[in-house]
Biotite code that builds the C-alpha atoms (Angstrom):
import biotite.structure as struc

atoms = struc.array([
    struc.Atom([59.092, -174.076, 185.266], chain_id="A", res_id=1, res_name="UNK", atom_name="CA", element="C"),
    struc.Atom([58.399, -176.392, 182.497], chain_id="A", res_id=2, res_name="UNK", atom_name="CA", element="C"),
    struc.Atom([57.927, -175.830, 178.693], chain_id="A", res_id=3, res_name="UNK", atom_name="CA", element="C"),
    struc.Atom([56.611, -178.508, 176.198], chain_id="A", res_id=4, res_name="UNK", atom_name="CA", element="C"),
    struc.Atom([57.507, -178.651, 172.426], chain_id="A", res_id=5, res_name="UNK", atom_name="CA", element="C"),
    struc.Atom([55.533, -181.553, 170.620], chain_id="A", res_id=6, res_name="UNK", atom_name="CA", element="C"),
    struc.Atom([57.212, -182.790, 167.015], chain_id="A", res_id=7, res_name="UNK", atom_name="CA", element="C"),
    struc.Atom([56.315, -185.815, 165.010], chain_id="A", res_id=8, res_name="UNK", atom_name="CA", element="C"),
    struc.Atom([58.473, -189.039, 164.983], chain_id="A", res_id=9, res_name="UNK", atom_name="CA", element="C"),
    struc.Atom([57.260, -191.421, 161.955], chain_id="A", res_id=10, res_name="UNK", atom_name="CA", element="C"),
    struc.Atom([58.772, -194.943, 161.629], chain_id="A", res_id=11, res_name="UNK", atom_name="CA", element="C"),
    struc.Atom([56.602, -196.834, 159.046], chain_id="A", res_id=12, res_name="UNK", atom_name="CA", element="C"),
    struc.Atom([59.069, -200.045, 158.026], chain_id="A", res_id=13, res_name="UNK", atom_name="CA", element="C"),
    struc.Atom([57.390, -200.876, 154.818], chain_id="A", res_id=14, res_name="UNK", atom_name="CA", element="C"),
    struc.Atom([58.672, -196.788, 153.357], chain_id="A", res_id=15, res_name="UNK", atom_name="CA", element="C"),
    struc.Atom([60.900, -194.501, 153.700], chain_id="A", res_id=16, res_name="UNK", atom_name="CA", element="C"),
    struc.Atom([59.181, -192.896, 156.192], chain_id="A", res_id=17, res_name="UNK", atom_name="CA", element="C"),
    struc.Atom([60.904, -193.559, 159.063], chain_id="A", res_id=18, res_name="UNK", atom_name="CA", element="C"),
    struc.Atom([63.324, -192.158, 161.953], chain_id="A", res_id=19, res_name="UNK", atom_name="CA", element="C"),
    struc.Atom([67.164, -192.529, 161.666], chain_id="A", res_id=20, res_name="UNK", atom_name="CA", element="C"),
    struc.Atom([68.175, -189.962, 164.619], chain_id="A", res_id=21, res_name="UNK", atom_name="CA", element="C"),
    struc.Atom([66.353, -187.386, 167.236], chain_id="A", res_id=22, res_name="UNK", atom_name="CA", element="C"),
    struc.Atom([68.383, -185.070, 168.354], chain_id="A", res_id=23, res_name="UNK", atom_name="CA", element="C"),
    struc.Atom([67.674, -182.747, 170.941], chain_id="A", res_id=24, res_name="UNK", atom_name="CA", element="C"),
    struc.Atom([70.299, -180.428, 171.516], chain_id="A", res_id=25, res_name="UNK", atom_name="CA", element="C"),
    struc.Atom([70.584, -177.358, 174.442], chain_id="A", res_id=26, res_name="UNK", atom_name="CA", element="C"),
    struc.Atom([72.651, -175.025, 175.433], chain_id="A", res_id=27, res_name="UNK", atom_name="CA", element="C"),
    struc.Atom([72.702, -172.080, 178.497], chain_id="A", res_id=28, res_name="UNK", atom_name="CA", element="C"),
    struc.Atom([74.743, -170.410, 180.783], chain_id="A", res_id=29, res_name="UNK", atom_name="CA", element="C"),
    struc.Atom([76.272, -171.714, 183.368], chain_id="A", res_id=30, res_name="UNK", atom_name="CA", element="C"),
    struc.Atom([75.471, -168.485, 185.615], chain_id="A", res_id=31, res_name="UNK", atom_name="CA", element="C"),
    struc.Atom([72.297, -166.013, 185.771], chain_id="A", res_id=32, res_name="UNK", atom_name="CA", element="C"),
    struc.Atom([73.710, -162.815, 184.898], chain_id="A", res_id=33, res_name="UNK", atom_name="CA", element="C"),
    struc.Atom([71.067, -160.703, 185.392], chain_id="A", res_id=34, res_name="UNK", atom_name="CA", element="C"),
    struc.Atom([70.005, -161.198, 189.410], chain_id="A", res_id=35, res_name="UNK", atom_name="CA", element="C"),
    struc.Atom([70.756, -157.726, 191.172], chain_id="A", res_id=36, res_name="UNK", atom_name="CA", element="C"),
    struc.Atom([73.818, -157.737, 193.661], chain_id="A", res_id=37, res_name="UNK", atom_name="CA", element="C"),
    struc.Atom([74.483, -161.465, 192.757], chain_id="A", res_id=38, res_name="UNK", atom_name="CA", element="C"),
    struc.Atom([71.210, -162.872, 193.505], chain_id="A", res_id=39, res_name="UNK", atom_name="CA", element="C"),
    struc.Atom([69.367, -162.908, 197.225], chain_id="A", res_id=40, res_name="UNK", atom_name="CA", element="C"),
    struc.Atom([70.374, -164.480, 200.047], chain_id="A", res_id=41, res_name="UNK", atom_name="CA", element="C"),
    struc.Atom([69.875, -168.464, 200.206], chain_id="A", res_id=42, res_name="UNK", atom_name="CA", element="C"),
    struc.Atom([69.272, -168.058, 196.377], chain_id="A", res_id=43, res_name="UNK", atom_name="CA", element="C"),
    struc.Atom([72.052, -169.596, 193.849], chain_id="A", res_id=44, res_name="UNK", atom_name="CA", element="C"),
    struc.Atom([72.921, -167.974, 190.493], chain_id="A", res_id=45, res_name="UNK", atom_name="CA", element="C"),
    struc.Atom([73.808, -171.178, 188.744], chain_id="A", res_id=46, res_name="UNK", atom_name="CA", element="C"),
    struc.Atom([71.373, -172.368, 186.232], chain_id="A", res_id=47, res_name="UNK", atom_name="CA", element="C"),
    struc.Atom([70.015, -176.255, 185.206], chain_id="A", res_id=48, res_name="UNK", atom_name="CA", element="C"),
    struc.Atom([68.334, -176.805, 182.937], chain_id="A", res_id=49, res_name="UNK", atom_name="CA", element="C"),
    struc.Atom([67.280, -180.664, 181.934], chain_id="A", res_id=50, res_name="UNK", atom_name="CA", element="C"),
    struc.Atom([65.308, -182.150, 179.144], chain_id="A", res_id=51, res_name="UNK", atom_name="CA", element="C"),
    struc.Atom([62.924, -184.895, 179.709], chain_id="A", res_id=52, res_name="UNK", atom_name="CA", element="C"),
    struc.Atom([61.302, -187.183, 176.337], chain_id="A", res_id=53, res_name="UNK", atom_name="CA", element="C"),
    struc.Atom([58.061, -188.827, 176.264], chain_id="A", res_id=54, res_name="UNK", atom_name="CA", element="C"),
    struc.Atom([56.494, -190.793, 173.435], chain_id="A", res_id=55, res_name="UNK", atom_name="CA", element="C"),
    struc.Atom([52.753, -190.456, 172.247], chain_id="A", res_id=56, res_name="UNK", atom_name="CA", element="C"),
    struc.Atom([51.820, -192.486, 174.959], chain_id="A", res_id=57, res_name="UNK", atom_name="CA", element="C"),
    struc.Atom([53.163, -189.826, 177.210], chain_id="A", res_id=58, res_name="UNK", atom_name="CA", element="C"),
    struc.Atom([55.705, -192.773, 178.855], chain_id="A", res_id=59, res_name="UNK", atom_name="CA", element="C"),
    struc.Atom([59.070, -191.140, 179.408], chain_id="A", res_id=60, res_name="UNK", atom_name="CA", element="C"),
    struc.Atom([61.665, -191.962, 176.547], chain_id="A", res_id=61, res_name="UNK", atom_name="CA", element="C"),
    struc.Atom([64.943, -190.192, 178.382], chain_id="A", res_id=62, res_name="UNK", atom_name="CA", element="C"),
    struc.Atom([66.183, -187.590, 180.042], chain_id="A", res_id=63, res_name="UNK", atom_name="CA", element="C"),
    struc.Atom([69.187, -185.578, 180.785], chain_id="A", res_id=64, res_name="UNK", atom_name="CA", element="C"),
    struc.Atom([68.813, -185.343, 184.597], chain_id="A", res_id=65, res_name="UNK", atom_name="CA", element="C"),
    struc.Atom([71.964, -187.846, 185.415], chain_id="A", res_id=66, res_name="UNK", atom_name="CA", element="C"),
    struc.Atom([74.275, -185.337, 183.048], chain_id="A", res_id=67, res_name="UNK", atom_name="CA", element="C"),
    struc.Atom([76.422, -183.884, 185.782], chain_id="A", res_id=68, res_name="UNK", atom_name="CA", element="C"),
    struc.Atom([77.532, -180.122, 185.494], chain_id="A", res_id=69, res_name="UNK", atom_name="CA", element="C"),
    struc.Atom([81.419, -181.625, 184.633], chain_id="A", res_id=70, res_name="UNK", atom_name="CA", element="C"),
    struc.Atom([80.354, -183.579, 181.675], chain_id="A", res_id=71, res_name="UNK", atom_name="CA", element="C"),
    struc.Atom([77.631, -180.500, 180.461], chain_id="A", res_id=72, res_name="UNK", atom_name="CA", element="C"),
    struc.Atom([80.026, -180.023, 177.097], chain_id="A", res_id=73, res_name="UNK", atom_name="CA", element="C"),
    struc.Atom([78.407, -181.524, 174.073], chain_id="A", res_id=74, res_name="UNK", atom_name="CA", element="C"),
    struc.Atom([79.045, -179.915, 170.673], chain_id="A", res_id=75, res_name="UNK", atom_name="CA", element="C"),
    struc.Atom([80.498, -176.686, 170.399], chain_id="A", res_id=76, res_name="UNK", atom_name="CA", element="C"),
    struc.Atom([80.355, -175.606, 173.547], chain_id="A", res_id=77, res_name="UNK", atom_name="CA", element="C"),
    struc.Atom([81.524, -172.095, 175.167], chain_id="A", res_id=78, res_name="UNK", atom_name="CA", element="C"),
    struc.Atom([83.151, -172.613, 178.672], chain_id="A", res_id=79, res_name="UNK", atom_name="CA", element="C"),
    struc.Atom([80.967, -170.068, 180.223], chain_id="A", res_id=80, res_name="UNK", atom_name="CA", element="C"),
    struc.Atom([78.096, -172.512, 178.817], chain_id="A", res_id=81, res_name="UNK", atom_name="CA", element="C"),
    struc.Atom([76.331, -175.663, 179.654], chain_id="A", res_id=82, res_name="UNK", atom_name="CA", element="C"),
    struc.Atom([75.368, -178.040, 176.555], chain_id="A", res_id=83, res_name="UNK", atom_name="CA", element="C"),
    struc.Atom([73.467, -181.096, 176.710], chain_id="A", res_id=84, res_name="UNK", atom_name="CA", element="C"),
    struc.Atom([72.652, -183.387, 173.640], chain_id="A", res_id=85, res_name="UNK", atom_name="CA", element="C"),
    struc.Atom([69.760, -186.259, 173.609], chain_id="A", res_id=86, res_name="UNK", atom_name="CA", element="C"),
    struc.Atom([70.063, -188.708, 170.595], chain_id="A", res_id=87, res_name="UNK", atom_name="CA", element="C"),
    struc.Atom([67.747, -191.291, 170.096], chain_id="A", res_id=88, res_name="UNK", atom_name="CA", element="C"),
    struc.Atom([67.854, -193.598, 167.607], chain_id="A", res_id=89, res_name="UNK", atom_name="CA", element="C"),
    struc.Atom([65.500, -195.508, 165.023], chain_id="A", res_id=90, res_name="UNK", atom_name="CA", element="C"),
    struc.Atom([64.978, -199.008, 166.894], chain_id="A", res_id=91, res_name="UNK", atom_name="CA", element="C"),
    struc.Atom([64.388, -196.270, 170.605], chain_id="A", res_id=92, res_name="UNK", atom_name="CA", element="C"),
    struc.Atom([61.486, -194.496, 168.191], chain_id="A", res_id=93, res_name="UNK", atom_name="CA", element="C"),
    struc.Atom([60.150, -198.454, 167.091], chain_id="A", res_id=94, res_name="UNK", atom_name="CA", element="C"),
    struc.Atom([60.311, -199.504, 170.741], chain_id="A", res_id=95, res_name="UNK", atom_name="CA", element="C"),
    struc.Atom([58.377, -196.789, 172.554], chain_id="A", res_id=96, res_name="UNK", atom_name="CA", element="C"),
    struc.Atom([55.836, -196.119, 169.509], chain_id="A", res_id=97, res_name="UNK", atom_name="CA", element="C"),
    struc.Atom([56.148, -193.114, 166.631], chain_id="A", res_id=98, res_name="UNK", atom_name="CA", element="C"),
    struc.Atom([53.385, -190.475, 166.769], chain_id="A", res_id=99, res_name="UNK", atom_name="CA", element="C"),
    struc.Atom([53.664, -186.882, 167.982], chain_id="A", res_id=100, res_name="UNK", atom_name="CA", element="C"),
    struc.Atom([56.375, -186.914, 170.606], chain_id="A", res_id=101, res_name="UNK", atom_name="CA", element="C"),
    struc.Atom([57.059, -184.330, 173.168], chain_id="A", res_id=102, res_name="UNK", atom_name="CA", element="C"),
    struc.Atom([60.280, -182.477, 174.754], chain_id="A", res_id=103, res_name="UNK", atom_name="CA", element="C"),
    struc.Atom([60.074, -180.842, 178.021], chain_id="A", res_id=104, res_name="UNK", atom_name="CA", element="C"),
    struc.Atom([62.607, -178.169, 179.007], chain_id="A", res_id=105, res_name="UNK", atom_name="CA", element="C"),
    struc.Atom([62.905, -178.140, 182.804], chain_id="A", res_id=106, res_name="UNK", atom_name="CA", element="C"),
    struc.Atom([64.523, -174.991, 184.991], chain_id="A", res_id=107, res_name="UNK", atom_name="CA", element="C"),
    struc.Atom([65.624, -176.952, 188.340], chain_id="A", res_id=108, res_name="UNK", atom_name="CA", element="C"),
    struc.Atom([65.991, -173.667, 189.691], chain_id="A", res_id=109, res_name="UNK", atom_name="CA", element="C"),
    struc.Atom([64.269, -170.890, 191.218], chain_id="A", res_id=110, res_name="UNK", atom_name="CA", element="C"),
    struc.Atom([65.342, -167.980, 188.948], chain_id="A", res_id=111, res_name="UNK", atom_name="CA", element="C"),
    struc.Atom([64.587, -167.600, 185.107], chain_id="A", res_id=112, res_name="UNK", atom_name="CA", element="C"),
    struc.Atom([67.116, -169.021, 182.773], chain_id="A", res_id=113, res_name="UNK", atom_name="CA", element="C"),
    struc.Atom([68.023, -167.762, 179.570], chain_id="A", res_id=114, res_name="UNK", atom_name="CA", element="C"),
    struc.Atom([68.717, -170.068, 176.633], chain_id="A", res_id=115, res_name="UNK", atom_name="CA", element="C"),
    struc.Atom([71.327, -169.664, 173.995], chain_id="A", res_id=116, res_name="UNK", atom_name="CA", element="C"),
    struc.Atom([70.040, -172.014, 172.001], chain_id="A", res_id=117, res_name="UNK", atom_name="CA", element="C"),
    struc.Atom([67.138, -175.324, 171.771], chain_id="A", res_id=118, res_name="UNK", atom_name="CA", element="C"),
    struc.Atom([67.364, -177.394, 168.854], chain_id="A", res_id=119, res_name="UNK", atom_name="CA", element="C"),
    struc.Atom([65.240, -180.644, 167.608], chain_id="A", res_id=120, res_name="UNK", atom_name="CA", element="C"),
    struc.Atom([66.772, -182.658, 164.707], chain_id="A", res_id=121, res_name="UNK", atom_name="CA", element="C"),
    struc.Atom([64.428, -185.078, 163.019], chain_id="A", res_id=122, res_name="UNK", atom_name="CA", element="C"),
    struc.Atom([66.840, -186.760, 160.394], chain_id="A", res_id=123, res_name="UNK", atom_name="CA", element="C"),
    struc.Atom([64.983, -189.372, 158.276], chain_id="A", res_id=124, res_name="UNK", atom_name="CA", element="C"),
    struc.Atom([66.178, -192.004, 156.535], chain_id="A", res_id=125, res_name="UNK", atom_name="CA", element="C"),
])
């Protein structure tokens, strides 16, 4: 299961209208709590979730599939929790072209996945 969120990333060098920092920031549990009897057979109970960047050009920016469960801590995390943080900077945004970027949220697994929290930071310069 996939779901899109679409924000706009400006980086104009002759204002003040560009990009310092994107961040996208996500957090989950590291278990699905609510299967019956623990889940079915074959079926897992852990949850990943990924996020995956694209410019306006739709050519990927970067992703958080290489994050390995162990190193799933960024920010304030809860240890029954999985966080994952994506920062791009300002020269990243003038590379691969502002416009109206997009963030997918990716569920590796079978089950639904409830989030604790999905945040996009646009700070500006």
């Amino acid at each position: 299961m996939i779901m899109t969120w679409e924000y706009p990333v400006n980086y104009d060098q002759d204002s003040k209208d560009r990009i310092r920092y994107m961040r996208a920031k996500l957090s989950y549990p590291k278990e699905d709590d609510d299967q019956p009897g623990g889940g079915l057979p074959g079926q897992t109970t852990d949850n990943r979730l990924d996020l995956y960047m694209y410019n306006s050009t739709d050519e990927a920016v970067s992703n958080t599939s290489g994050i390995e469960n162990d190193n799933r801590d960024a920010g304030d995390c809860g240890s029954d929790e999985f966080c994952v943080w994506m920062v791009i900077g300002g020269s990243t945004v003038r590379g691969f072209l502002p416009g109206d970027w997009t963030v997918d949220l990716e569920n590796a697994e079978t089950h639904n996945t409830e989030v604790n929290e999905f945040v996009i930071e646009l700070q500006y310069r």
